[in-house]
C-alpha positions, 0 to 999 in steps of 0.5 A: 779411504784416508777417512777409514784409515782414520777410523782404524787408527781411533779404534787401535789407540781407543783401547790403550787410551781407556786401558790407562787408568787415571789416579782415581781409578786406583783410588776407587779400586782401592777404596773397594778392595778395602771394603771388602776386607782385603786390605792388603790387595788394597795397598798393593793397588794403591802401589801401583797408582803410586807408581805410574801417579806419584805425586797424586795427593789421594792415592798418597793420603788413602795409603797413609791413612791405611798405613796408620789404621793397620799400626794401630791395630797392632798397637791395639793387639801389643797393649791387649797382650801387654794388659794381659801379660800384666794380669798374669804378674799381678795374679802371680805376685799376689800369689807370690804374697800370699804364700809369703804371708802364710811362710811368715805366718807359719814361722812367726807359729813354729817360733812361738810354740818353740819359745812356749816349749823352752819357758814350760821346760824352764818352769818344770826344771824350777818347779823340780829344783824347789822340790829338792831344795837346790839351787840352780848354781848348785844343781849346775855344780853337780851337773859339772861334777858328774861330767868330770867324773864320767870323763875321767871313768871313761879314761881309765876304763881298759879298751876292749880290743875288737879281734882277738889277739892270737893267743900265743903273742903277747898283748901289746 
């Protein structure tokens, strides 16, 4: 009897001994939870071992190097979107530039043309000054003169009223 009590004592705590999983357990487990591509059941798991194994150097070592794999990851994807962001500046500024270029380009053409138009308007202005045999001093004497004149017409010409004066009242 005191040998069957034995045997059902064994068989109860067997199963709570085996239940009780040993650091490598969790490290396997996690280990294969990782190769098939669940990453984060992998360092939950690894969490767990940590909890009831804390200072079990594997568990510690396979989740920093998790943890290191899944920073370089996000590095990779910040550089990748950092490059292209970078590409994008560079095409923008190049068009930038370039459309800089062609504004300067157009101004340096518009400046151009205007300097022609006031050197042929200049040369006419000579060539009709020599046809009339006048110098330019005295062709701006004229031009002075005539102003004058005009101002002065201008000045004693009597302003039209814009209504009619009623006609019995008297002008001013």
């Amino acid at each position: 009897m005191r040998n069957m009590r034995l045997l059902i004592v064994i068989l109860l705590v067997t199963p709570l001994l085996t239940s009780a999983q040993r650091p490598v357990d969790y490290f396997n487990k996690a280990a294969n939870q990782y190769i098939d591509g669940s990453k984060e059941k992998a360092l939950s798991t690894l969490d767990d071992g940590l909890i009831k194994h804390p200072n079990d150097p594997n568990l510690e070592r396979l989740k920093e190097a998790l943890l290191s794999e899944e920073e370089q990851e996000q590095d990779k994807e910040n550089n990748q979107s950092n490059s292209q962001g970078e590409q994008d500046d560079k095409k923008q500024d190049d068009q930038e530039q370039q459309e800089q270029e062609q504004n300067q380009e157009q101004q340096n053409q518009d400046q151009e043309n205007q300097e022609d138009q006031e050197k042929s308007q200049e040369q006419m202005t000579q060539e009709k000054l020599e046809e009339m045999g006048i110098s330019e001093e005295k062709a701006r004497q004229l031009l002075e003169a005539m102003r004058q004149s005009e101002i002065k017409y201008l000045q004693h010409q009597r302003r039209k009223p814009t209504k009619r004066p009623p006609s019995g009242k008297p002008d001013w």
